[in-house]
C-alpha positions as CSV (number, residue, x, y, z in Angstrom):
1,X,8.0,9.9,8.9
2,X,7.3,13.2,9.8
3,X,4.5,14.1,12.5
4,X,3.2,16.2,9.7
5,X,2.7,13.2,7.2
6,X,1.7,10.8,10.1
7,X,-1.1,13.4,10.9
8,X,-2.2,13.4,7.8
9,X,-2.1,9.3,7.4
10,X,-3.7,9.4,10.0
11,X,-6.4,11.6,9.3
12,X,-7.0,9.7,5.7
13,X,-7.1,6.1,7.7
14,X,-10.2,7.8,10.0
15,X,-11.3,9.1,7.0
16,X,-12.1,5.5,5.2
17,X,-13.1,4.3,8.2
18,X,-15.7,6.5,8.9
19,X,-16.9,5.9,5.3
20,X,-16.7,2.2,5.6
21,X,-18.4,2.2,9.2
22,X,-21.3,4.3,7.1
23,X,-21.6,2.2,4.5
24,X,-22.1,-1.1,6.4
25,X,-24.5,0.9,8.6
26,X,-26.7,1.9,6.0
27,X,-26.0,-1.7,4.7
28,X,-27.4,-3.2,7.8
29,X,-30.4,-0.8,8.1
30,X,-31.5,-2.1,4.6
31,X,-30.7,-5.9,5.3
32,X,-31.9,-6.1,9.0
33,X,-32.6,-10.1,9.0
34,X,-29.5,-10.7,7.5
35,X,-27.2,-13.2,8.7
36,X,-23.6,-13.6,10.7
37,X,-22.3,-14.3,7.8
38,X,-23.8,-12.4,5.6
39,X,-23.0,-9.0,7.7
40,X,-19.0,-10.8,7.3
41,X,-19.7,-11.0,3.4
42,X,-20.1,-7.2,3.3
43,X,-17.5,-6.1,5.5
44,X,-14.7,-8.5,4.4
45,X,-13.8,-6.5,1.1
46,X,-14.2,-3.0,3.2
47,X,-11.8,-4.1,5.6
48,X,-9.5,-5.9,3.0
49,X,-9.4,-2.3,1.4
50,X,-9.3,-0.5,4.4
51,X,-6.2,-2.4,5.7
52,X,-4.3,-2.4,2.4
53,X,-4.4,1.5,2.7
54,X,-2.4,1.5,6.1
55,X,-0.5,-1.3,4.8
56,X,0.6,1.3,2.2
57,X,1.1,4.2,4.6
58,X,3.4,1.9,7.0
59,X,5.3,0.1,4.0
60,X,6.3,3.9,2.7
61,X,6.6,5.4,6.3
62,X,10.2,5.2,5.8
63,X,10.6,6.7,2.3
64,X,10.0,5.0,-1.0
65,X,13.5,3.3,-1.6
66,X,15.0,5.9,-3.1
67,X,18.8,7.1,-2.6
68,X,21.1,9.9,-3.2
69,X,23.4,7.2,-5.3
70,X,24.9,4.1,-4.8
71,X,22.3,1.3,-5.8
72,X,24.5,-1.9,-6.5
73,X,23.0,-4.4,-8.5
74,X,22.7,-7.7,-6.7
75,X,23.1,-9.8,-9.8
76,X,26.7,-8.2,-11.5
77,X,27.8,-5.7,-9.1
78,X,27.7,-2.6,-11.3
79,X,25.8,0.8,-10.4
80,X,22.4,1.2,-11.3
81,X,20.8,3.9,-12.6
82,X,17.7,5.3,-11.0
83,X,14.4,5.5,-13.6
84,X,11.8,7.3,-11.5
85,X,8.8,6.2,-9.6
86,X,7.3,2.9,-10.4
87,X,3.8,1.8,-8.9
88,X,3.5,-2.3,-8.2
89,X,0.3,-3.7,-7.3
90,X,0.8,-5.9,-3.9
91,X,-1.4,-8.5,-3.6
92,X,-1.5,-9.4,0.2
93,X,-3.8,-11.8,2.8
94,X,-4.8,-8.8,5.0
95,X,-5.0,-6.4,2.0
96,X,-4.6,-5.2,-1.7
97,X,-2.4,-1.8,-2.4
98,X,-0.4,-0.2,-4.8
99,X,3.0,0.8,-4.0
100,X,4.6,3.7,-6.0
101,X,8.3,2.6,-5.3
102,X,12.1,4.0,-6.6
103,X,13.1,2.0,-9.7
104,X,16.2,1.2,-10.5
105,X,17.7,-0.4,-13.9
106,X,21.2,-2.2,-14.2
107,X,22.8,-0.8,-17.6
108,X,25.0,-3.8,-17.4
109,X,22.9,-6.4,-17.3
110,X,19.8,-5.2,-18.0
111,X,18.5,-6.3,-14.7
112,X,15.9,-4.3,-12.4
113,X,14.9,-3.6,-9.1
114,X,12.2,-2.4,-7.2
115,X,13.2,-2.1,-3.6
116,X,12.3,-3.9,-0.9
117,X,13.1,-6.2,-3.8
């Protein structure tokens, strides 16, 4: 990734979390007998988004799967052709995100794939 890109990753990350960090301040000035728990109930969902967003940034820190040519298709072998951009929503336990990854479809056997696979 270049320094550029990581500056601005970065930059967007400190962003959110400034946001986030004033949000749940502002939250806990309006809920000031609230509990352990509850304080965890409003930051869980921040931090779930928060996370999925540098989940994101490191996933595509080395490109989005894309390739000059060459994409063999695991299930018959024969070169696949490359269809643009597709964006997958990735459930994950630390954090939700939507990856806009290379696509690639298999004019042989109709198969696709959507690297990392």
């Amino acid at each position: 990734m270049s320094s550029q890109k990581q500056s601005d990753a970065q930059a967007e990350l400190q962003r959110q979390f400034e946001g986030m960090l004033a949000d749940l301040q502002a939250w806990r000035e309006a809920h000031p007998e609230a509990t352990l728990d509850e304080i965890a109930n409003e930051v869980t969902p921040r931090r779930r988004a928060l996370i999925g967003v540098l989940l994101e940034h490191l996933a595509l820190q080395h490109g989005n799967g894309s390739v000059a040519e060459g994409v063999v298709c695991p299930g018959c072998g024969a070169t696949m052709r490359y269809k643009g951009e597709a964006a997958k929503g990735v459930l994950h336990l630390e954090g939700d995100m939507s990856l806009a990854r290379a696509y690639y479809h298999c004019p042989h056997c109709e198969r696709g794939l959507f690297p990392p696979g």
